[in-house]
N, C-alpha and C positions, 0 to 999 in steps of 0.2 A: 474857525479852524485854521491854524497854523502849518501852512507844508514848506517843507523844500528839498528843490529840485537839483538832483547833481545830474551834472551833465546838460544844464540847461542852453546851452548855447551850440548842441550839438542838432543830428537831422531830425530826432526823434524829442529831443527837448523843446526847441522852439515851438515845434506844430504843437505839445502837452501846454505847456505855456501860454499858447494863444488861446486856446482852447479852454484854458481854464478859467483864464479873464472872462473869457465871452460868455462860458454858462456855469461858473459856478461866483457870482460875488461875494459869497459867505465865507470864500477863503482867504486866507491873507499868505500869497508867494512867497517864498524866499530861494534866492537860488546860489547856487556855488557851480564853477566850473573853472576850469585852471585857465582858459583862455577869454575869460569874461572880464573886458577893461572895468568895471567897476570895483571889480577887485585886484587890479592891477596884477593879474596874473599871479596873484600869491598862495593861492590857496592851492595845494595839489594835495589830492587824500592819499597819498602817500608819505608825506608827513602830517602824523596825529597832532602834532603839538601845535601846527595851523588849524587845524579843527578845531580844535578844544580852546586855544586861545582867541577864536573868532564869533564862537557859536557858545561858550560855556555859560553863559548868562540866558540863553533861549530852551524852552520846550513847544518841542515839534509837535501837534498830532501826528504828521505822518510822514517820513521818511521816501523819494522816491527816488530810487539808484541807478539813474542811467549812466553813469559815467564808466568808462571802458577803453582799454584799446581792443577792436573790433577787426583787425585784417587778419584772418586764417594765414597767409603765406607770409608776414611780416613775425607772427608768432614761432613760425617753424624757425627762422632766423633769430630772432630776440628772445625766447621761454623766458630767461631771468624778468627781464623787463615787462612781460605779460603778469607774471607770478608778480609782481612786486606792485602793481597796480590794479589788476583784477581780485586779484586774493587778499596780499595788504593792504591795500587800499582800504576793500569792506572790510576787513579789520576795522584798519583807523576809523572807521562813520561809526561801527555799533558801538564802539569804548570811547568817543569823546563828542558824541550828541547824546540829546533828551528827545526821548521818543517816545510813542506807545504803540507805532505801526511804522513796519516796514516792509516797504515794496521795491522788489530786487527785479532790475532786468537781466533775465539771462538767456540763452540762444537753445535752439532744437536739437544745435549738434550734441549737448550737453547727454542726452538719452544716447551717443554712440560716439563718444572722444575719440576723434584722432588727430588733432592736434593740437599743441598744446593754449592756444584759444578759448577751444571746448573744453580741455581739462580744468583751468583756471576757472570756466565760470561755475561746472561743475563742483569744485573746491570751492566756493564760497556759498552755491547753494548748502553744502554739507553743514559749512560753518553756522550758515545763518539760521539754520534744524538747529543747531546746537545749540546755539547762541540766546536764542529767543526766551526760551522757560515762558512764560506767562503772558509774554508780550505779544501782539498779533504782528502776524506778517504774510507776503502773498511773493509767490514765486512765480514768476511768469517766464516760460519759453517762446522768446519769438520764431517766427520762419519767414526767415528771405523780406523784411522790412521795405514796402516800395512808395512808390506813388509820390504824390507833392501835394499839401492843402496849401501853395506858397512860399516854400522852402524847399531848395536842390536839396538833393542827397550827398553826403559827404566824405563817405566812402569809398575811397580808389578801388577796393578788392572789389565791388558792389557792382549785382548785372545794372540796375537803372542806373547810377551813378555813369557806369560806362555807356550805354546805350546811348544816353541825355549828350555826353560828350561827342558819339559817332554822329550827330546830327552836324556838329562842327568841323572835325577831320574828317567823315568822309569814311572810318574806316574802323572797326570792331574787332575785339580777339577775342573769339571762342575757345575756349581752354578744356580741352577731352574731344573726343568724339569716336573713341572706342569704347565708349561705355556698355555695356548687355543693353541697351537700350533701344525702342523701337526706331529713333533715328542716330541711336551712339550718342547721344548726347544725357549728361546730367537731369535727373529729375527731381524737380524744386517745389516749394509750396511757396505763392507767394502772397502777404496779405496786405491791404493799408496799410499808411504809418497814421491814420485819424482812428479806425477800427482800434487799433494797438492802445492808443488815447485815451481813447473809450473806454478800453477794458481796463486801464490805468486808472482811471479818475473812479469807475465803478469798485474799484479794491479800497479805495480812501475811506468808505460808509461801510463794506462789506468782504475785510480780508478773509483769506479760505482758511490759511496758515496750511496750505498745502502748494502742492506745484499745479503750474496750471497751463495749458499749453494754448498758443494763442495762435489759429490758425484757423483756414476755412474745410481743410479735407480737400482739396483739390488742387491738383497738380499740373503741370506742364512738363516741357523736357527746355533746357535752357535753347533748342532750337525753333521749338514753337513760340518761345518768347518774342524771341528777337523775331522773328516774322508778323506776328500781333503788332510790334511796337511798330517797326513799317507799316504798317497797314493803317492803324488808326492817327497814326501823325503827318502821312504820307509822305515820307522820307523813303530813300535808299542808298546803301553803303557798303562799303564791301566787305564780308565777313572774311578774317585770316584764322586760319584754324593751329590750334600750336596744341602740346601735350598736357595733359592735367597734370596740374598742380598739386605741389604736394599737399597734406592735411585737405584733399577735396571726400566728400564722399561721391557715391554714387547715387545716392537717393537721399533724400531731406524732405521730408513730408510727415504728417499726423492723419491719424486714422480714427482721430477721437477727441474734436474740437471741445476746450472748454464752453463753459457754458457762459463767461464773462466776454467770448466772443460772437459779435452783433456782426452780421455782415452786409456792407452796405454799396461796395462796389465788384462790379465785373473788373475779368482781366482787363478790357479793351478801356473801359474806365479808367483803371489802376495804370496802363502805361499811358496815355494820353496826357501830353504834355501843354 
């Protein structure tokens, strides 16, 4: 079996990557990402004509699309720039590769857009219903992406990302805390980035050619996070609390985990660094 990985040089590629060497040898990698030196930075799927001119000699079994730009508050600032990479982008992958399976990362917010992040991936979900005719393919909703099998998270907008950092400065920003919420704070679902993997690698044998939400049903509020995260790493730092940000919601969580997700670690787990 032939795959590749876009976005493989990202937090969620590397851990799929590794993971895939280790249990599956039947496959043969191939990966793309616009900051990947082996392609000297050339490849950006935002132009088709490096696609097609790099790959048009290959057929994939299976397609997997993690590549993105990923910050909610950078989207409210840049939309063109989201739109022209989240949306063109998967354009340019379905019309200048050979495929018969394609597996699309795309985010929770997508079931309640508000900003234009969520709209974008929302849009190429649509496309990729459209697009497909005969072909299989599996849509995946993540929620709130965490943990490390090895690899930091790379996310500036991202709670672990930031947490991982407050171990160093000493110091964390809380963004809201007038939410309806039992302590005002945001409530998140938060899952592995190995579980996410998993249900990744499980799509490659077994696409749904539907949407499929990848999460465990269980929640926090972003204040009981960062309390967990001191607790099990025994650190402390100072929380600064500042206003919510635009394009946040209030709530991000699933009430009805697909069945491609295996769950195999605790919160105290998942922030244990």
């Amino acid at each position: 079996m032939r795959v590749l990985i876009t976005g493989s040089k990202g937090y969620i590629g590397k851990h799929l990557y590794r993971m895939l060497t280790e249990t599956r040898p039947d496959i043969d990698i191939w990966q793309l990402d616009y900051n990947d030196p082996v392609w000297n930075n050339s490849i950006d799927i935002r132009n088709g004509n490096d696609i097609h001119n790099r790959f048009s000699y290959v057929f994939f079994d299976a397609v997997i699309h993690l590549a993105a730009l990923v910050r909610v508050g950078e989207s409210v600032q840049r939309p063109k720039h989201y739109c022209q990479t989240n949306v063109n982008g998967t354009i340019n992958l379905l019309e200048n590769l050979e495929y018969k399976n394609f597996i699309f990362a795309s985010t929770g917010t997508a079931s309640n857009p508000t900003s234009p992040y969520a709209y974008t991936k929302l849009m190429a979900e649509h496309i990729i219903r459209e697009y497909m005719g005969e072909k299989d393919y599996t849509i995946f909703r993540f929620y709130n992406v965490t943990g490390s099998g090895g690899y930091p998270a790379t996310n500036p907008d991202g709670l672990f990302y930031n947490l991982t950092n407050a171990m160093q400065t000493r110091a964390f920003t809380l963004y809201g805390t007038d939410y309806p919420t039992k302590d005002g704070t945001a409530i998140r679902e938060y899952v592995h980035v190995n579980d996410i993997c998993r249900a990744l690698i499980k799509a490659l044998d077994k696409p749904s050619r539907s949407i499929e939400n990848l999460a465990y049903g269980d929640t926090r509020t972003v204040q009981e996070i960062i309390g967990i995260f001191k607790k099990v790493n025994g650190v402390d730092f100072k929380v600064n609390y500042s206003p919510r940000r635009e394009g946040d919601l209030i709530e991000n969580y699933l009430k009805n985990p697909s069945t491609y997700m295996e769950r195999n670690y605790t919160y105290e787990e998942m922030l244990k660094i």
